[in-house]
C-alpha positions as CSV (number, residue, x, y, z in Angstrom):
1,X,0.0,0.0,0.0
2,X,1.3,3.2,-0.9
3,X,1.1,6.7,0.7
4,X,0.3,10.2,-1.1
5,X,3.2,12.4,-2.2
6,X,3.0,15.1,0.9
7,X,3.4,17.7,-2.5
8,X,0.0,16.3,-3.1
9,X,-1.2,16.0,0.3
10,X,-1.3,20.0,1.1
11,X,-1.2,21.5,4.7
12,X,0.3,24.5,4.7
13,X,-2.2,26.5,5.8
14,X,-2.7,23.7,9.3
15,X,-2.2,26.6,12.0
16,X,-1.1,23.3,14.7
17,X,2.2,22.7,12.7
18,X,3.1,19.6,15.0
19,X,-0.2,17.8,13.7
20,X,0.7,18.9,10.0
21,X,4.2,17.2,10.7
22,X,2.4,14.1,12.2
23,X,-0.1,13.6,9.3
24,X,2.7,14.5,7.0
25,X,4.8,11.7,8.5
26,X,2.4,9.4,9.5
27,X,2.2,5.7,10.0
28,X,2.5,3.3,6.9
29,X,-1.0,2.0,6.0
30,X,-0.1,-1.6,7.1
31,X,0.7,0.0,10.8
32,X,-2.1,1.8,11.3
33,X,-4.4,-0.6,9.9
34,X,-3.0,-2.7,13.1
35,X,-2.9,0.7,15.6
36,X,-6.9,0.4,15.1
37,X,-7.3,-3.3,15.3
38,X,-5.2,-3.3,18.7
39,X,-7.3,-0.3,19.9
40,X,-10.7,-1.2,19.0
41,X,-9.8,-4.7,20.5
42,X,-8.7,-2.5,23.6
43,X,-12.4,-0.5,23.5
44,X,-14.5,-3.6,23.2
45,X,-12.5,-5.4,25.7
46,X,-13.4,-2.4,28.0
47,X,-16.7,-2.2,27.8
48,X,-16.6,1.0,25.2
49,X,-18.3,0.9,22.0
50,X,-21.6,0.2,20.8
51,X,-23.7,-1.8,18.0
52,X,-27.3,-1.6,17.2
53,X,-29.7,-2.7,13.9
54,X,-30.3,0.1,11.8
55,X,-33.8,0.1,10.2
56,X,-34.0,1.4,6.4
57,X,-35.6,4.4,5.7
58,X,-34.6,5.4,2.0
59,X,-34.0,1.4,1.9
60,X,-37.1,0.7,3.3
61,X,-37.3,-3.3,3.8
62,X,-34.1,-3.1,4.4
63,X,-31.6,-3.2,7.7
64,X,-28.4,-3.1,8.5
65,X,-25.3,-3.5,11.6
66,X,-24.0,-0.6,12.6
67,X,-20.9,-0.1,15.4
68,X,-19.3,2.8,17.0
69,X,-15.8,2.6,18.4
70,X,-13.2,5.0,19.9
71,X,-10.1,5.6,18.8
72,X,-7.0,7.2,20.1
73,X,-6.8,10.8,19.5
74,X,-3.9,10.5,17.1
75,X,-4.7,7.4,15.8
76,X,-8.1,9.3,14.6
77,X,-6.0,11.7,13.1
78,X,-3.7,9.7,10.7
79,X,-6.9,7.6,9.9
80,X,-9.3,10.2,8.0
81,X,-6.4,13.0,7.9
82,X,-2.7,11.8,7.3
83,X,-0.8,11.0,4.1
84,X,-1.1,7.2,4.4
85,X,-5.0,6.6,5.9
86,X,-8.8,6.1,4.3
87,X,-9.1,9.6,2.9
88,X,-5.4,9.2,1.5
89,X,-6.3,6.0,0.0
90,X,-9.3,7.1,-1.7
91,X,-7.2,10.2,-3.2
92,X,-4.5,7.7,-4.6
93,X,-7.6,5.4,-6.6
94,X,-11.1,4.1,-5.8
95,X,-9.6,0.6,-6.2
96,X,-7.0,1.4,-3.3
97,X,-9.1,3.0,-1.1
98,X,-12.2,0.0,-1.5
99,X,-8.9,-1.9,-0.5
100,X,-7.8,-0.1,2.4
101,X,-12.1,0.1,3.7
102,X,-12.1,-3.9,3.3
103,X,-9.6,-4.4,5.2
104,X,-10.5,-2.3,7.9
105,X,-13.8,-4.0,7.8
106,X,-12.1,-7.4,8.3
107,X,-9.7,-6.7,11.7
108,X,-12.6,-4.4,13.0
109,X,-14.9,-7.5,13.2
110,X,-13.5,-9.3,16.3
111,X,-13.9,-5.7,18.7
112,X,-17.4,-5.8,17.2
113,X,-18.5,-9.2,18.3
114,X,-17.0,-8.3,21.2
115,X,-19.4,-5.0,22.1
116,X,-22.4,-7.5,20.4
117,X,-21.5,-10.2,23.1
118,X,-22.4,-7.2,25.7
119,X,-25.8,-7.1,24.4
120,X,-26.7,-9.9,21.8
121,X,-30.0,-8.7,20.8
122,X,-30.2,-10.0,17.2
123,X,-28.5,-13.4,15.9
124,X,-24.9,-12.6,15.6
125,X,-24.8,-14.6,12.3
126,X,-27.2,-11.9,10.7
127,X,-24.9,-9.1,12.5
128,X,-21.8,-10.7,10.8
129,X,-23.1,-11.1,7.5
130,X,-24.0,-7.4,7.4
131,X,-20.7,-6.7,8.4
132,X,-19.0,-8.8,5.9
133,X,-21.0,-7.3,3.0
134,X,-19.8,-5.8,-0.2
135,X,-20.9,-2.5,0.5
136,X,-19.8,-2.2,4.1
137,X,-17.8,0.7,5.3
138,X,-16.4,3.1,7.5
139,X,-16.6,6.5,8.2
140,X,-16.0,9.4,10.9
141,X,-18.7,8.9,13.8
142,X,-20.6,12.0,14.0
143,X,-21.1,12.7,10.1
144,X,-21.2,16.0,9.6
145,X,-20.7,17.6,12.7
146,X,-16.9,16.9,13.4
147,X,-16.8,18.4,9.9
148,X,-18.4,21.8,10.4
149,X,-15.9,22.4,13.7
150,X,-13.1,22.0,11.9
151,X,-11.3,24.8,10.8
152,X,-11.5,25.3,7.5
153,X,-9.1,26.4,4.6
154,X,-6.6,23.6,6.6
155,X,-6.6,20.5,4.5
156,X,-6.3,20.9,0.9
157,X,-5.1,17.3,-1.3
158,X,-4.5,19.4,-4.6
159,X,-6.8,17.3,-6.6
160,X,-9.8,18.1,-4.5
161,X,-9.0,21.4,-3.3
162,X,-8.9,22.1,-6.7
163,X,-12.6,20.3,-7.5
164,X,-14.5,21.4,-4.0
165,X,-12.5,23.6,-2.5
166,X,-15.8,25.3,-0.3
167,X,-16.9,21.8,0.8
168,X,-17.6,21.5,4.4
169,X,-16.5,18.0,3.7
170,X,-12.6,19.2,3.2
171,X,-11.8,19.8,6.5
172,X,-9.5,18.2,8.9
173,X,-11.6,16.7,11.6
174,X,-10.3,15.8,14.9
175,X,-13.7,15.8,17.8
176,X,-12.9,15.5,21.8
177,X,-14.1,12.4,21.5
178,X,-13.1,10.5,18.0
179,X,-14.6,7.0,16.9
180,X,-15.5,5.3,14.0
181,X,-18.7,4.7,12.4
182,X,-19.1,1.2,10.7
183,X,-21.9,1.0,8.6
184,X,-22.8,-3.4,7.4
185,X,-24.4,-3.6,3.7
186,X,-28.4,-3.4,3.9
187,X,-30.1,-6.5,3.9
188,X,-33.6,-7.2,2.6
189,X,-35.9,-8.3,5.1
190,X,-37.8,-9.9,2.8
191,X,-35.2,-12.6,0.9
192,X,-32.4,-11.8,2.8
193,X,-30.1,-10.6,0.1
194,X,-27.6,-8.2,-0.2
195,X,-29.3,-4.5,-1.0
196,X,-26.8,-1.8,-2.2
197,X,-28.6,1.7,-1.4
198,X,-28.3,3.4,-4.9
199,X,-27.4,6.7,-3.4
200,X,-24.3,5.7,-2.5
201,X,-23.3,3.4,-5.6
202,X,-20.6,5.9,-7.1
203,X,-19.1,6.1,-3.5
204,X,-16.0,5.0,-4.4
205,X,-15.5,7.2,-7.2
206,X,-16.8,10.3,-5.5
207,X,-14.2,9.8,-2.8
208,X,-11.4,9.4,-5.6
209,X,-13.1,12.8,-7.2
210,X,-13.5,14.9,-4.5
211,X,-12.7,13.5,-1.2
212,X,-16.3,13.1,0.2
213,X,-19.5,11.0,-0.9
């Protein structure tokens, strides 16, 4: 796995030049993909974290897993803002980044059968298959909101700065309180199957595009 050339991977304008140093420098992908598996182990083990089944609203007849974990503060920060993490991996192609989410998906399994364990409410074998989905993945926990506090005109990838340079969405975020969202693949209620929501379908490529979906 490669990292982005820090020409490419512009922070300049980051007023906190230690963090622009760390991001710049950052761990390779391999390592941090293991800094969260060893942490999220470390949150379930502790009781942190939580899962629940999400109901379909725009997939109606539809539902999905869905975990939150925290992170280490740093460990947040290199994910969704250094050189070598998700965001970074998305900038490089849509094929490396879908490579980089699936295999977070995979070490991130084990902490979440862990928190399920806490509170099986649902078979775990519908939990995990959601989980192991095609169109499973990852994302800050929050949405939006750790976006909007960011500050903005900090984190500018050429490519996208170039593209969507206003978005809210090309910001550095970095809450009091970081975790991950991971969102399982919608599953009919129905027939069981797979369901991929088609709002999302060019996810991949928007994230290669522009750096947000």
């Amino acid at each position: 796995m490669r990292m982005v050339n820090p020409a490419e991977w512009d922070l300049s304008r980051m007023r906190d030049r230690h963090r622009a140093h760390r991001l710049l420098n950052p761990p390779t992908p391999s390592e941090l993909i293991a800094m969260i598996e060893r942490e999220a182990m470390s949150a379930a083990v502790s009781g942190e974290g939580f899962w629940d089944w999400q109901k379909g609203i725009s997939m109606l007849g539809c539902g999905r897993a869905f975990a939150v974990i925290p992170i280490c503060r740093d460990t947040f920060d290199a994910l969704f803002n250094g050189r070598s993490g998700y965001r970074a991996q998305y900038y490089l192609s849509p094929a490396e980044g879908a490579r980089f989410n699936g295999m977070l998906m995979k070490v991130l399994l084990e902490p979440i059968k862990r928190i399920y364990e806490l509170d099986p409410r649902r078979s775990w074998d519908s939990v995990k298959r959601s989980i192991e989905g095609p169109w499973s993945k990852i994302w800050v926990q929050g949405d939006s909101k750790p976006f909007t506090d960011a500050p903005d005109g900090e984190f500018c990838p050429r490519r996208w700065a170039e593209c969507a340079n206003q978005s809210i969405w090309l910001r550095a975020p970095l809450p009091a309180v970081p975790a991950i969202d991971i969102k399982g693949t919608w599953i009919s209620d129905l027939v069981g199957h797979y369901e991929q929501d088609p709002d999302k379908a060019d996810r991949d490529d928007c994230l290669w595009e522009r750096g947000f979906a």
